[in-house]
DRENTORKOL-3810 file (N, C-alpha, C; in nm, 4 decimals):
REM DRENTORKOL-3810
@n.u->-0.8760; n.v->3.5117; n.w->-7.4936; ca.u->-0.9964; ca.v->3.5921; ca.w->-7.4831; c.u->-0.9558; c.v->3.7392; c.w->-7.4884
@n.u->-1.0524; n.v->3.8205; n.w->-7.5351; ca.u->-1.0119; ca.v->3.9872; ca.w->-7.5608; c.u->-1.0518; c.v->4.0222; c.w->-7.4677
@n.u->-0.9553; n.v->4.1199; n.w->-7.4373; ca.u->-1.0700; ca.v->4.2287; ca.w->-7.3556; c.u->-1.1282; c.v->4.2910; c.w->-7.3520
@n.u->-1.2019; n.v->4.3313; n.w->-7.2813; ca.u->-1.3372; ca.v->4.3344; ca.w->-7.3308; c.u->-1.3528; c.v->4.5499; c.w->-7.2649
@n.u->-1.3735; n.v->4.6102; n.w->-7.3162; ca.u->-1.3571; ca.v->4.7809; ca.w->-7.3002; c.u->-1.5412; c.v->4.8402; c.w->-7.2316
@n.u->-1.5732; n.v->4.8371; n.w->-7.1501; ca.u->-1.7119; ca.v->4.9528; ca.w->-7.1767; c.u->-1.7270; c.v->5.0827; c.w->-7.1549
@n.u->-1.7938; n.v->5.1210; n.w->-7.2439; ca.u->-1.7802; ca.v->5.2824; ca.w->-7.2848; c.u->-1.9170; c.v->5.3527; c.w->-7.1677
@n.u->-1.9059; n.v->5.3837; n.w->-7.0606; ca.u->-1.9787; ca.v->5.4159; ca.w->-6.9379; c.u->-2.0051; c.v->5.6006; c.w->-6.9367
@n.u->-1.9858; n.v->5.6265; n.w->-7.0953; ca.u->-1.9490; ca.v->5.8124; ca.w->-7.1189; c.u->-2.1193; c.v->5.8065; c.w->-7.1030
@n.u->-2.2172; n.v->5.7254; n.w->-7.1677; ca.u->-2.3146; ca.v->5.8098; ca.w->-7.1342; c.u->-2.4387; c.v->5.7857; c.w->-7.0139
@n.u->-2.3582; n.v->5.6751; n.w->-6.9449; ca.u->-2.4180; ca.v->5.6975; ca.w->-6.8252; c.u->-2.3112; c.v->5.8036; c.w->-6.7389
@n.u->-2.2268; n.v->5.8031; n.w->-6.7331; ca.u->-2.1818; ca.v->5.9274; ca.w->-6.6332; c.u->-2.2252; c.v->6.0612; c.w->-6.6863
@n.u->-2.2551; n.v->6.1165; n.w->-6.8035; ca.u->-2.3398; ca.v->6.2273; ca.w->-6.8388; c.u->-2.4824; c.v->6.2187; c.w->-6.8019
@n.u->-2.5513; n.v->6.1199; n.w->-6.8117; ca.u->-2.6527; ca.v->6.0834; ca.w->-6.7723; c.u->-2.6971; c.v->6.1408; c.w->-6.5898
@n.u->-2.5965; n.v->6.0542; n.w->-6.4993; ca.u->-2.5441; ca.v->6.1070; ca.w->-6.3700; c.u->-2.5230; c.v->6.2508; c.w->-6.3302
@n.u->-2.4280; n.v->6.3004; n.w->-6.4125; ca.u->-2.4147; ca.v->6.4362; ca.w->-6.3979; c.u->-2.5307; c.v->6.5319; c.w->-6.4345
@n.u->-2.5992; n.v->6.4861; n.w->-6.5063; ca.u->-2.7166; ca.v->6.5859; ca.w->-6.5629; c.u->-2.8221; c.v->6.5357; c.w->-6.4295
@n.u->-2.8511; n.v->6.4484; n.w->-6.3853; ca.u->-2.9133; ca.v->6.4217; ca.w->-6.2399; c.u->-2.8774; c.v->6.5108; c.w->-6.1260
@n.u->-2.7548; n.v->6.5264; n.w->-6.0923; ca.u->-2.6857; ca.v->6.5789; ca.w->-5.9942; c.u->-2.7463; c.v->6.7379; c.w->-6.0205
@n.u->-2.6793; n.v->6.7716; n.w->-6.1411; ca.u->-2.7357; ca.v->6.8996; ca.w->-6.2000; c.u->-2.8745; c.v->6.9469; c.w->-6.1589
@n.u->-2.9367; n.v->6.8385; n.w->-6.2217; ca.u->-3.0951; ca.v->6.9143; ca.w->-6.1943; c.u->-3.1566; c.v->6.9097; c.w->-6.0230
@n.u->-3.0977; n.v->6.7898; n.w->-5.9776; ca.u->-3.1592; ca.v->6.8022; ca.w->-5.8421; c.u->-3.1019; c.v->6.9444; c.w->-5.7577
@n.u->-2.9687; n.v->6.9766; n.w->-5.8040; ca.u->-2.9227; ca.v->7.0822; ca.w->-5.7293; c.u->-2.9702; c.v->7.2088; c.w->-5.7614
@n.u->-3.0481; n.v->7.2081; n.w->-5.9059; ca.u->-3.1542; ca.v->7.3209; ca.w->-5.9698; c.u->-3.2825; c.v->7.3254; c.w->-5.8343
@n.u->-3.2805; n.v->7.2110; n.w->-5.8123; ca.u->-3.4636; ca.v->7.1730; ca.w->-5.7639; c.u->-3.4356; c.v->7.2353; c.w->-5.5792
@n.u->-3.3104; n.v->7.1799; n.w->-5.5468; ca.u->-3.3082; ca.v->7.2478; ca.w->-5.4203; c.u->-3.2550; c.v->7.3922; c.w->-5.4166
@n.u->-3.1786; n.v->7.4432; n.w->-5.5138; ca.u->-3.1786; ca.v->7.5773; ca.w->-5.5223; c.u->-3.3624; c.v->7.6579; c.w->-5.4963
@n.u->-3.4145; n.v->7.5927; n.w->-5.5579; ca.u->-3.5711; ca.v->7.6436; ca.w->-5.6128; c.u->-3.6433; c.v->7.6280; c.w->-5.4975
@n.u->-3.6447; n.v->7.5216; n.w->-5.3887; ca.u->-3.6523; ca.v->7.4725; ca.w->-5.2534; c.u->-3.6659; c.v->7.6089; c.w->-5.1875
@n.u->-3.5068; n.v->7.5690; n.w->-5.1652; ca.u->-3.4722; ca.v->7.6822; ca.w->-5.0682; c.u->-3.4836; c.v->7.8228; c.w->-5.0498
@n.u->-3.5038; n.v->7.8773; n.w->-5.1964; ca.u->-3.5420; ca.v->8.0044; ca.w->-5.2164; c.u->-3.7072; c.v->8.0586; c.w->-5.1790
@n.u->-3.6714; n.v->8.1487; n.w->-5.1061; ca.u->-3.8285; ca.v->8.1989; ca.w->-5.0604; c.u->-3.9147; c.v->8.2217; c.w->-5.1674
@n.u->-3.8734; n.v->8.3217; n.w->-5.2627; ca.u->-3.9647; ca.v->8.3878; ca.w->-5.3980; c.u->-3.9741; c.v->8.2565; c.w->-5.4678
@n.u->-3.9280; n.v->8.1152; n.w->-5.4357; ca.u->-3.8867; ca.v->8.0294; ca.w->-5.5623; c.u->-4.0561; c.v->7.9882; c.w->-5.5946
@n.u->-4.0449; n.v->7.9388; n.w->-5.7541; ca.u->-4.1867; ca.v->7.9240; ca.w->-5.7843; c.u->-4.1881; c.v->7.7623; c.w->-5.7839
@n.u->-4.2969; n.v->7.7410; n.w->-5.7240; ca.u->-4.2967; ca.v->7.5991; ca.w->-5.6897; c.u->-4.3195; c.v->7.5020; c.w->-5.7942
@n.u->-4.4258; n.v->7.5808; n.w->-5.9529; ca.u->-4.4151; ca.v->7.4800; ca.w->-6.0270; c.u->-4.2941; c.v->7.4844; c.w->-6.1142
@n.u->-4.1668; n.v->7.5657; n.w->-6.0985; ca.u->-4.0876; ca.v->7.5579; ca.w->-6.1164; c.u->-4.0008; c.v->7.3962; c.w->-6.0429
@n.u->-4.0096; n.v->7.3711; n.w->-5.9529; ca.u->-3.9684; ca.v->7.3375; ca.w->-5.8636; c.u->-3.9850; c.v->7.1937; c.w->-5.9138
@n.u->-4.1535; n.v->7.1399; n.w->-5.9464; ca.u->-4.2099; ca.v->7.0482; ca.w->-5.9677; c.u->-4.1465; c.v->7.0126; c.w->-6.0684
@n.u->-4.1176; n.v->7.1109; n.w->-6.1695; ca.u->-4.0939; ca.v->7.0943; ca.w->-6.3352; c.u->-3.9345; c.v->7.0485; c.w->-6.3309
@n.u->-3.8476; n.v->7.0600; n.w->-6.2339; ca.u->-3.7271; ca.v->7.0721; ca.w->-6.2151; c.u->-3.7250; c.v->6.9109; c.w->-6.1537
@n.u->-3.7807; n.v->6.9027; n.w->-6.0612; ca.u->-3.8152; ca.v->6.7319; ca.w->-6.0124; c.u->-3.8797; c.v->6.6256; c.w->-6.0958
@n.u->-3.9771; n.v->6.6758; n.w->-6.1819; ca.u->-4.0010; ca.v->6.5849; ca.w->-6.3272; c.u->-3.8907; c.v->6.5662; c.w->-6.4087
@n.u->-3.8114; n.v->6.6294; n.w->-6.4279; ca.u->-3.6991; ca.v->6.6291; ca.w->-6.5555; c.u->-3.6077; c.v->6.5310; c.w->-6.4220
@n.u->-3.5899; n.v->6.5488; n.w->-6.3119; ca.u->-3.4433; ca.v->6.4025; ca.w->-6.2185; c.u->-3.5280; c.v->6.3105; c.w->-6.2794
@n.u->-3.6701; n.v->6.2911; n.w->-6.2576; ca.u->-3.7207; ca.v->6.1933; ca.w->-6.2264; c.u->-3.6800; c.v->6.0685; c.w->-6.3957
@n.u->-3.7454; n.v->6.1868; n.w->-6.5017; ca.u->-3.6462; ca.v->6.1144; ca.w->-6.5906; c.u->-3.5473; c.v->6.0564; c.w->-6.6168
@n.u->-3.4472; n.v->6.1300; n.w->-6.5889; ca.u->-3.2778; ca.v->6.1211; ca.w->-6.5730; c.u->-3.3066; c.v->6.0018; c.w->-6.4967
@n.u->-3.3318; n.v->5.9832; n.w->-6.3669; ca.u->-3.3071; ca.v->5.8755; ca.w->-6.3091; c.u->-3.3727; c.v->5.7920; c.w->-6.3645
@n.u->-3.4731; n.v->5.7759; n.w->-6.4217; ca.u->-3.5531; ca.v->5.6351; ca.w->-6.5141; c.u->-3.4565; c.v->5.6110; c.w->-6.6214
@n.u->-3.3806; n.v->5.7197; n.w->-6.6935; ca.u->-3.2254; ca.v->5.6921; ca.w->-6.7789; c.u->-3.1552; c.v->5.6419; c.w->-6.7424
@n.u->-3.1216; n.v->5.6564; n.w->-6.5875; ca.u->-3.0002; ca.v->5.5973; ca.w->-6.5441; c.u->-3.0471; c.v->5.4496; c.w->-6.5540
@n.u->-3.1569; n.v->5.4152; n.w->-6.4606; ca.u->-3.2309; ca.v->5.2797; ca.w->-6.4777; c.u->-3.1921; c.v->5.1855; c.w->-6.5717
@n.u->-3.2211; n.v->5.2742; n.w->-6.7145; ca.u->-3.2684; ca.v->5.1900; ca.w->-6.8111; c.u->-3.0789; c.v->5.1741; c.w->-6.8769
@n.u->-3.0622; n.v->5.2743; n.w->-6.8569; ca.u->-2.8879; ca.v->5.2376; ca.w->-6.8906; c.u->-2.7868; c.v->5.1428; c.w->-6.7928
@n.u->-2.8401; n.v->5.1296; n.w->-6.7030; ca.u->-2.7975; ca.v->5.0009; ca.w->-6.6431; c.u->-2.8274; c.v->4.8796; c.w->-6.6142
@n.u->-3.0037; n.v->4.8436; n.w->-6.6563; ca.u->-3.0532; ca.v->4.7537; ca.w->-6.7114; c.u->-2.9413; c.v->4.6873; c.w->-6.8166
@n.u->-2.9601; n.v->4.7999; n.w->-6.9423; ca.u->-2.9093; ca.v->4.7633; ca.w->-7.0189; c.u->-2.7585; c.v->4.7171; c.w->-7.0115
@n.u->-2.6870; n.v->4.7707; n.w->-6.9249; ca.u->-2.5244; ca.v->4.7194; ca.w->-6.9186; c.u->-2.4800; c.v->4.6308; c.w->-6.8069
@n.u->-2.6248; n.v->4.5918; n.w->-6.7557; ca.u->-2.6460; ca.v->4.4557; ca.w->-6.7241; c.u->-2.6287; c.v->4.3313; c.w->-6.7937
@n.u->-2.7116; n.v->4.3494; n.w->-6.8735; ca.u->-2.7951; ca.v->4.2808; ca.w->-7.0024; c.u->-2.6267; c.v->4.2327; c.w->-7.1023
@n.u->-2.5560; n.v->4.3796; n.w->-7.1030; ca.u->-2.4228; ca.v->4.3315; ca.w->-7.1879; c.u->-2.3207; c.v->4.2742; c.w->-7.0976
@n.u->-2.3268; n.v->4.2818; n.w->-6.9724; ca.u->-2.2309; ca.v->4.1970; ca.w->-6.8784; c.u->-2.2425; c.v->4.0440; c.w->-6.8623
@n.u->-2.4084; n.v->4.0360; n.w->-6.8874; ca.u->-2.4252; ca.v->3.8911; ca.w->-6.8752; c.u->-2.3798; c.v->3.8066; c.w->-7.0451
@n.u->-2.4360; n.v->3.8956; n.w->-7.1038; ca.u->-2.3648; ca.v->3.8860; ca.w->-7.2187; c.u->-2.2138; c.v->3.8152; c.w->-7.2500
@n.u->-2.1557; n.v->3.8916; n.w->-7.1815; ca.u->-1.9873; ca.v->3.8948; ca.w->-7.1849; c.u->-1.9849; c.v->3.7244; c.w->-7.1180
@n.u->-2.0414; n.v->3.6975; n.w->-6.9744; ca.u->-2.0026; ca.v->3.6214; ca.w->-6.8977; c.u->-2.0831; c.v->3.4692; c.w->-6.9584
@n.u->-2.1894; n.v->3.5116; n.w->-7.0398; ca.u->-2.2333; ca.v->3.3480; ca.w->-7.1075; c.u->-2.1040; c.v->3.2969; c.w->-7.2230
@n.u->-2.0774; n.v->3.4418; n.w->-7.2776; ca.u->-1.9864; ca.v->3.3969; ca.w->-7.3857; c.u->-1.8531; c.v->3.3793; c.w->-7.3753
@n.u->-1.8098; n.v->3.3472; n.w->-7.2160; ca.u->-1.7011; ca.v->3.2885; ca.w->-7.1968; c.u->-1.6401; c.v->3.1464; c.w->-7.2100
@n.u->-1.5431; n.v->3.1269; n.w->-7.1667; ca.u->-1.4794; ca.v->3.0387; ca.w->-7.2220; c.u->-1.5572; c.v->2.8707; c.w->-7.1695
@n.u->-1.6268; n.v->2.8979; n.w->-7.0983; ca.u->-1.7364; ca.v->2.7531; ca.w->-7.0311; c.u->-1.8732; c.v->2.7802; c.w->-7.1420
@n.u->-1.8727; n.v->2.8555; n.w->-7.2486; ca.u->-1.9991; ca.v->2.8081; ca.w->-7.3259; c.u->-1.9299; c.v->2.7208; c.w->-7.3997
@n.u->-1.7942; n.v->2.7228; n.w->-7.4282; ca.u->-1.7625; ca.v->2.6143; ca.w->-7.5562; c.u->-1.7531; c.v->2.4809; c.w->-7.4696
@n.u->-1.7633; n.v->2.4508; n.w->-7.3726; ca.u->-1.8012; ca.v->2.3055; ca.w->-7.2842; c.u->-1.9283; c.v->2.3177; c.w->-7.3368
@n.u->-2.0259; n.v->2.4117; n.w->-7.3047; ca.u->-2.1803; ca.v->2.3517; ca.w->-7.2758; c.u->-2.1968; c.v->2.2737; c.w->-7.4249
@n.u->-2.1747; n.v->2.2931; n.w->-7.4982; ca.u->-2.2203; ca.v->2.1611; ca.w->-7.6400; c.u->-2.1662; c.v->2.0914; c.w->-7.6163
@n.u->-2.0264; n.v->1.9956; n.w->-7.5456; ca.u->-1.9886; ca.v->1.9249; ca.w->-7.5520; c.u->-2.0654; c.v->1.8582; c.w->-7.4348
@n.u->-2.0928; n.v->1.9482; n.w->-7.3200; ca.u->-2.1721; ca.v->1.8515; ca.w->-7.2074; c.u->-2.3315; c.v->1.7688; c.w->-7.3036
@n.u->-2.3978; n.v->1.8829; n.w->-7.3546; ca.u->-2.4767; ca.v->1.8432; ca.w->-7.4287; c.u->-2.4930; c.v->1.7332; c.w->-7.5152
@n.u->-2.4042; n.v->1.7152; n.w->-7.5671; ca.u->-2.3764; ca.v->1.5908; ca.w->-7.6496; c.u->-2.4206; c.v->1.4765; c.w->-7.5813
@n.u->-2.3178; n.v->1.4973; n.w->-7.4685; ca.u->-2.2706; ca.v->1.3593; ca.w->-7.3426; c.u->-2.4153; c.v->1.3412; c.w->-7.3083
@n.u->-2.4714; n.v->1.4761; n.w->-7.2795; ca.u->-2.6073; ca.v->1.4098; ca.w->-7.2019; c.u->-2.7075; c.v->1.3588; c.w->-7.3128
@n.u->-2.7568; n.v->1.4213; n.w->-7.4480; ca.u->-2.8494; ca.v->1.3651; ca.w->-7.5161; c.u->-2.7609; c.v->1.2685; c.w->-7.5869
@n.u->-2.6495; n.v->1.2511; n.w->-7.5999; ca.u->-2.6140; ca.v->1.1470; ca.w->-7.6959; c.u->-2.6383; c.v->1.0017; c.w->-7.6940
@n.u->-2.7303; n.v->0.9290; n.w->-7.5816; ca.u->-2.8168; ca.v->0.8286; ca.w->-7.5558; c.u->-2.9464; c.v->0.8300; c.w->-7.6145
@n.u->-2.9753; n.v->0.9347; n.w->-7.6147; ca.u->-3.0961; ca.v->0.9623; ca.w->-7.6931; c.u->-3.1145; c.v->0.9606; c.w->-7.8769
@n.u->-3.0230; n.v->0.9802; n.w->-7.8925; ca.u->-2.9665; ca.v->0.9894; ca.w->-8.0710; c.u->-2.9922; c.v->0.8548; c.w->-8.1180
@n.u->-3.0559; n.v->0.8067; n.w->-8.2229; ca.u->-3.0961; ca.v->0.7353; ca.w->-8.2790; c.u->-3.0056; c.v->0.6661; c.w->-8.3511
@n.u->-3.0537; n.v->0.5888; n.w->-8.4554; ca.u->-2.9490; ca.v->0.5337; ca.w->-8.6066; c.u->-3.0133; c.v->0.6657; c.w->-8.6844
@n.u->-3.1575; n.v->0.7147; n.w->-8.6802; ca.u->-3.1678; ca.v->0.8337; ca.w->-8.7819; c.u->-3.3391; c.v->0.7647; c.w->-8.8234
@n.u->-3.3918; n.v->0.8149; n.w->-8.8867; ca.u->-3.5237; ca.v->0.7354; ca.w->-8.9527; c.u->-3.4859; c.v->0.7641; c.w->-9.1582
@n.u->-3.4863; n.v->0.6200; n.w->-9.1520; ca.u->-3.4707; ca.v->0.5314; ca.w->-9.2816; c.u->-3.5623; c.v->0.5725; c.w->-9.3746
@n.u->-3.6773; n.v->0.6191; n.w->-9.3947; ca.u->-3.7552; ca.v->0.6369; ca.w->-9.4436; c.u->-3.7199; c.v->0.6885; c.w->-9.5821
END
């Protein structure tokens, strides 16, 4: 079996651009003069990022399970298969 490499560059940019903006949003917080729909606009854009992060680990979910069906116990499952319907298998229809 190969091994198997995942490339995690654009969820950790993903991450970092989170980190980034939330530390924009509490800069904007904390500042007295700060403008609040600044603030809002700065907390809409994590809120994204983090629905990115979401969806990028959905997805490298999705390729882990991937990895783990197509291991070395899927090449049993047809052979279990066999065993179990192979009572069921006919002569064929003659027709």
């Amino acid at each position: 079996m190969t091994k198997s490499k995942i490339d995690l560059t654009l969820l950790k940019r993903m991450v970092a651009e989170l980190e980034a903006s939330l530390g924009v949003a509490d800069g904007i917080k904390t500042d007295v003069t700060g403008d609040k729909v600044e603030w809002i606009v700065e907390l809409n854009k994590a809120t994204g990022l983090a629905a990115g992060v979401m969806t990028e680990a959905a997805m490298l979910m999705g390729d882990l399970q991937h990895l783990v069906q197509g291991g070395p116990s899927s090449l049993n499952k047809q052979d279990f298969l066999d065993k179990l319907l192979g009572g069921l298998k006919g002569p064929g229809n003659a027709n």
